[in-house]
Backbone bond lengths (Angstrom), bond angles and torsions (degrees), N, CA, C in turn:
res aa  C-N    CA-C-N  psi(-1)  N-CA   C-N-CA  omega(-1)  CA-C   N-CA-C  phi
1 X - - - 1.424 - - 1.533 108.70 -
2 X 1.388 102.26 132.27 1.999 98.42 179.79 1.338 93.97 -115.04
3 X 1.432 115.35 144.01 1.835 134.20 -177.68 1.441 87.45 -122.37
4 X 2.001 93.41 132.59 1.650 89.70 -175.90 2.051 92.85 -81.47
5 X 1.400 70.51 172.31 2.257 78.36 -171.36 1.665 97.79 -75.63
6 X 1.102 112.36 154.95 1.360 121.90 -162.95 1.791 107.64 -78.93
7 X 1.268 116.92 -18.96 1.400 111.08 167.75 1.175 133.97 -69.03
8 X 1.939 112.97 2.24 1.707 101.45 -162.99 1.631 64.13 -139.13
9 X 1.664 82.01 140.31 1.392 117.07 -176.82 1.343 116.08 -109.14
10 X 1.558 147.40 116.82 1.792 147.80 -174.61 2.024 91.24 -38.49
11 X 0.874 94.17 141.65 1.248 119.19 163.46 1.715 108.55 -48.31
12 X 0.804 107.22 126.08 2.012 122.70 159.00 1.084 135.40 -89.93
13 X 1.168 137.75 98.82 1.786 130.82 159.03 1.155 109.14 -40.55
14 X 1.336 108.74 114.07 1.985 111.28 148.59 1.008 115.92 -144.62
15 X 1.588 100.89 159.48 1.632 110.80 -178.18 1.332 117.50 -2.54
16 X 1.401 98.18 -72.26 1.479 100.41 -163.00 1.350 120.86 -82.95
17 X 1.431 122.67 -9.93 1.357 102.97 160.76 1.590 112.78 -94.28
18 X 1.374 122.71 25.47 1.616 115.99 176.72 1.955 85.59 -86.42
19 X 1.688 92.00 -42.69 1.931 81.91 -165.17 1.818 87.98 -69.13
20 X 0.735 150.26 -42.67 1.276 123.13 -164.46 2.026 113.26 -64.13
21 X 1.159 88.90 -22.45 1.715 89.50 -169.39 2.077 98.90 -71.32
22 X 1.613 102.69 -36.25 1.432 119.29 178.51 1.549 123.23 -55.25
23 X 1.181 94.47 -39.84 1.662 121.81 146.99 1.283 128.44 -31.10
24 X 1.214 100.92 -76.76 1.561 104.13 171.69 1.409 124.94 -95.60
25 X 1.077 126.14 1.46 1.639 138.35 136.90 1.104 127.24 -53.40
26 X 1.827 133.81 -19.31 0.946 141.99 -145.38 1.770 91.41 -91.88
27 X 1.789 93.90 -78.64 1.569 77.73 -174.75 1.483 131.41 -73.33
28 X 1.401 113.83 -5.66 1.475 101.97 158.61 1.762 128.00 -34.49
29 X 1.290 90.75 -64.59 1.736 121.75 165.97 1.830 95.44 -40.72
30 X 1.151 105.49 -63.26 1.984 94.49 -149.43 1.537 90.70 -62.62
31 X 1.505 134.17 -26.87 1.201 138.40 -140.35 1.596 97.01 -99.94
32 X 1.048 110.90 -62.72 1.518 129.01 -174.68 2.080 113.51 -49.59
33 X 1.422 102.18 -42.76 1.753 125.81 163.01 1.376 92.31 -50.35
34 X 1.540 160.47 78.57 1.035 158.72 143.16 1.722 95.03 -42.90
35 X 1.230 115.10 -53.86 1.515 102.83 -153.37 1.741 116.38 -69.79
36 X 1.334 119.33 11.07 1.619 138.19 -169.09 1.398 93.12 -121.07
37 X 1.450 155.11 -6.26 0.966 118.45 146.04 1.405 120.31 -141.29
38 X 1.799 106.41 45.65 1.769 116.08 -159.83 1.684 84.41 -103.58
39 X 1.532 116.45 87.70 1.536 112.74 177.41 1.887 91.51 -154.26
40 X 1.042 109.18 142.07 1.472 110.22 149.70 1.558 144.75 -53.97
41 X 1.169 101.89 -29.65 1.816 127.50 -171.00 1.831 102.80 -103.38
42 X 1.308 104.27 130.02 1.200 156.65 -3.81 1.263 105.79 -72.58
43 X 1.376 124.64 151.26 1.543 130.42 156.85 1.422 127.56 -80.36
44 X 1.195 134.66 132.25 1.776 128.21 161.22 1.249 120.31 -107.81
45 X 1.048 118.18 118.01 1.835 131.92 -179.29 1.507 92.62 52.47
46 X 1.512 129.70 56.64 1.244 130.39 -174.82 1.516 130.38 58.99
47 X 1.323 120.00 -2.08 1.540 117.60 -179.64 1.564 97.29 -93.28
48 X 0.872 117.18 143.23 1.482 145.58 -151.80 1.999 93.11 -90.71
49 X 1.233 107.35 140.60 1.909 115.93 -163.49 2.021 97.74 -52.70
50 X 1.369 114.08 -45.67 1.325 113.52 -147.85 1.913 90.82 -74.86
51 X 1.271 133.91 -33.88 1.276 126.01 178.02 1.844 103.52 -78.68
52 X 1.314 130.07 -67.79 1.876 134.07 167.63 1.540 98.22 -12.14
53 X 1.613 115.23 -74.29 1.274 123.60 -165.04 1.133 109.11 -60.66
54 X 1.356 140.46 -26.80 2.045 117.02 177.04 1.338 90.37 -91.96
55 X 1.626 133.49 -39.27 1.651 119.95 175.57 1.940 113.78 -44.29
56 X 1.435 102.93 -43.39 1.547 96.40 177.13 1.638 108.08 -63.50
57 X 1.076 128.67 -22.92 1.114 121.78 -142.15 2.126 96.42 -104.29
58 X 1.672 104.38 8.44 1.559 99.47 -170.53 1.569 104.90 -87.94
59 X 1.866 101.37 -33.59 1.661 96.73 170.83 1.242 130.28 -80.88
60 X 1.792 108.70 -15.89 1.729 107.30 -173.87 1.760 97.80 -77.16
61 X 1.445 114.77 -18.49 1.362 109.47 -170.32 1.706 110.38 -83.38
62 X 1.091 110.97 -33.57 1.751 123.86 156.82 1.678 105.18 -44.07
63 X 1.207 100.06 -67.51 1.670 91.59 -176.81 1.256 118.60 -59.35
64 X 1.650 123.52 -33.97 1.375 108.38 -173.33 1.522 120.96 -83.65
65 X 1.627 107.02 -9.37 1.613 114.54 154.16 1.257 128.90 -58.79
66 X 1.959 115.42 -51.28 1.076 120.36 163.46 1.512 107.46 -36.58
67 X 1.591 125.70 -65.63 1.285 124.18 -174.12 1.322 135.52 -69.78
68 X 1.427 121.18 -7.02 1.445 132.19 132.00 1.194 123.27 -21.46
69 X 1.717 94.52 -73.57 1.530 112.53 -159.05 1.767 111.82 -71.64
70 X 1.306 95.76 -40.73 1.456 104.42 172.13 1.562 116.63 -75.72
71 X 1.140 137.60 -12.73 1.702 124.32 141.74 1.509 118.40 -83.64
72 X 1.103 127.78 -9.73 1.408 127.14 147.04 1.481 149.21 -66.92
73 X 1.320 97.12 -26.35 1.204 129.46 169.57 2.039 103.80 -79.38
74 X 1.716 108.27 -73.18 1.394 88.62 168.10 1.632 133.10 -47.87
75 X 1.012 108.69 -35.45 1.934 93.11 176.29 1.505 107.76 -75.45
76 X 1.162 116.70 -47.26 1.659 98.85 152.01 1.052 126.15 -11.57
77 X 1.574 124.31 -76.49 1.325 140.79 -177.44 1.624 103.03 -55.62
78 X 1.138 117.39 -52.53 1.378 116.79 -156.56 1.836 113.61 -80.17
79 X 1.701 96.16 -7.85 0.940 100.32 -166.31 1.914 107.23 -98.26
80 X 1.187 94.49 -36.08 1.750 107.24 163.42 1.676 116.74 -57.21
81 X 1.485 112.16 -55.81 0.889 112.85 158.86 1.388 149.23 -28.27
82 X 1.053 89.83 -44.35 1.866 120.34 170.01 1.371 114.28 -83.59
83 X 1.659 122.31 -28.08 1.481 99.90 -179.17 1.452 95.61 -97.08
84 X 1.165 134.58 -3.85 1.725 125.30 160.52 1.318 118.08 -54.09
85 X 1.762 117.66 -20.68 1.559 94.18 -165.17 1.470 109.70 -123.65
């Protein structure tokens, strides 16, 4: 029989890591939906919507990692923090 050691605690859902998981689910989802943006029309500076739209989509997906990691990282913090005192 193995007993887990009493310092590591099951993992928790919270708030903030559901939005962080939503985060990085997001553009999977917008990306993966081929059939919502496989059209030519509208154009930007002439590149046609279906190539523009995954190019827009390389920095919003950077940021919403950054913002993952950075509400993951604070309950981390807040959470260590808290069992010190």
């Amino acid at each position: 029989m193995t007993a887990t050691p009493p310092d590591t605690a099951p993992p928790v859902i919270t708030p903030s890591r559901v939005i962080a998981a939503l985060c990085l689910v997001a553009p999977f989802v917008a990306l993966l939906w081929v059939s919502s943006y496989a059209r030519l029309t509208p154009r930007f500076i002439g590149i046609p919507f279906f190539y523009w739209y995954q190019m827009a989509w390389v920095p919003v997906a950077a940021a919403l990692t950054y913002t993952a990691y950075a509400l993951v990282r604070r309950e981390e913090r807040a959470r260590k923090g808290g069992a010190a005192q």
